[in-house]
C-alpha positions as CSV (number, residue, x, y, z in Angstrom):
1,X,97.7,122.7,-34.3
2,X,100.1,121.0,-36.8
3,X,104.3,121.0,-35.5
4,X,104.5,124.6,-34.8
5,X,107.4,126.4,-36.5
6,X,109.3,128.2,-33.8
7,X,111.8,127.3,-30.8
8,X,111.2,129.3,-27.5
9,X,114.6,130.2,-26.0
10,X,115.4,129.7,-22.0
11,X,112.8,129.2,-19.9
12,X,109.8,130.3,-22.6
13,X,107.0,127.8,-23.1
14,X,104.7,128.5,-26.2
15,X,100.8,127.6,-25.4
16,X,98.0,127.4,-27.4
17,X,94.9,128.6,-25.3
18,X,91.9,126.7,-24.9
19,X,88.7,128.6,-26.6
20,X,87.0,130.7,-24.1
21,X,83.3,129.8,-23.5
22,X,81.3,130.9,-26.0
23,X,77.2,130.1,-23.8
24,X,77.3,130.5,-19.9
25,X,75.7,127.9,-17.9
26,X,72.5,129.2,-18.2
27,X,72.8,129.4,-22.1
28,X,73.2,132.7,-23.0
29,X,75.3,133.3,-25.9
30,X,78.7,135.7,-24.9
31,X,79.9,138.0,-27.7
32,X,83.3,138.5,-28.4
33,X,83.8,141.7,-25.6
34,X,82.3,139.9,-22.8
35,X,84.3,136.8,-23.3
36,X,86.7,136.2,-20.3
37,X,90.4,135.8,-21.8
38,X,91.5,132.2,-21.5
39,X,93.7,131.0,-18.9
40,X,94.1,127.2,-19.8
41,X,96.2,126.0,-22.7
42,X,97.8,123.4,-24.1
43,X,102.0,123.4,-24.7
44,X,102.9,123.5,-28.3
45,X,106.9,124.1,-27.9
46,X,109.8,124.4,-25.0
47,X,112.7,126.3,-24.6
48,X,116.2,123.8,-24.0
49,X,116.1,125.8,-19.9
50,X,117.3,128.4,-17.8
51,X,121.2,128.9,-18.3
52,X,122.2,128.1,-14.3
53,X,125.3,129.8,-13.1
54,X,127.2,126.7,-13.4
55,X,126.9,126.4,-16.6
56,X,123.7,123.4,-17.0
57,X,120.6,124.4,-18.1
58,X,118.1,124.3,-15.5
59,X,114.9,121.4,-16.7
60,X,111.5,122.6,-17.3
61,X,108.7,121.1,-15.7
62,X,106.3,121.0,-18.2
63,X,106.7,119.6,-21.7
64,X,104.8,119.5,-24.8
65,X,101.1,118.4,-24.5
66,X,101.1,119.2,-21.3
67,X,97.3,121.2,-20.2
68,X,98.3,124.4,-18.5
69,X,96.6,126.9,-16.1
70,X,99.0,130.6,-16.6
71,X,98.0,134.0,-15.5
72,X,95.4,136.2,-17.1
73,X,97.2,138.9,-18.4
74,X,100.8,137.3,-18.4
75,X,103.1,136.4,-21.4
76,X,102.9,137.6,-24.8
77,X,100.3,137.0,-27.5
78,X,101.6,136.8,-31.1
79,X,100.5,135.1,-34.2
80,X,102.6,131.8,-36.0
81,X,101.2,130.6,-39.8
82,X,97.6,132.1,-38.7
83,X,97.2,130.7,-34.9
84,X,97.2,132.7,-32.0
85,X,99.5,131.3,-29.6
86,X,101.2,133.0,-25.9
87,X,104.8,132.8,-25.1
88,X,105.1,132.6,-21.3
89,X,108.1,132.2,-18.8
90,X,107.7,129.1,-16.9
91,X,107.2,130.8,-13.5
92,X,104.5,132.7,-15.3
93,X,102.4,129.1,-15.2
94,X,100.7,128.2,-12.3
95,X,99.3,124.8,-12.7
96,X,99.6,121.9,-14.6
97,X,95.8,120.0,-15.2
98,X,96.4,116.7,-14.2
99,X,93.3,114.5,-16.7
């Protein structure tokens, strides 16, 4: 994806999921309805942090090109200049992939 054109706010993280398999192991091609919904992604944008009750922003720990595992159904899906991308809450990622 080219620099993405929009600035989560807080603690939002913008992904860009990872194409779901398209063949199973054994070769079989999946259409489009069978396909499981992706849960890996890579981080296109950041939000500056949580506003903490003192006042600081709280740090995110994941930054841009970070590899992400998040929850199947959570965040929200919109489209940005023709890509589908998910808007998350941090705690709504639950893994970082470590390569």
């Amino acid at each position: 994806m080219s620099k993405i054109k929009i600035r989560p706010l807080d603690d939002r993280v913008v992904v860009e999921p990872i194409a779901a398999e398209e063949k199973t192991a054994g070769g079989i091609v999946l259409p489009d309805t069978a396909r499981e919904k992706p849960q890996r992604g890579t981080v296109v944008a950041v939000g500056p942090g949580r506003l903490l009750d003192s006042g600081k922003r709280g740090e995110l720990s994941v930054s841009v090109g970070d590899e992400v595992i998040y929850g199947k159904y959570g965040g929200s899906d919109i489209e940005i200049d023709g890509e589908e991308v998910k808007i998350l809450r941090e705690s709504d990622i639950l893994a970082k992939v470590i390569s």
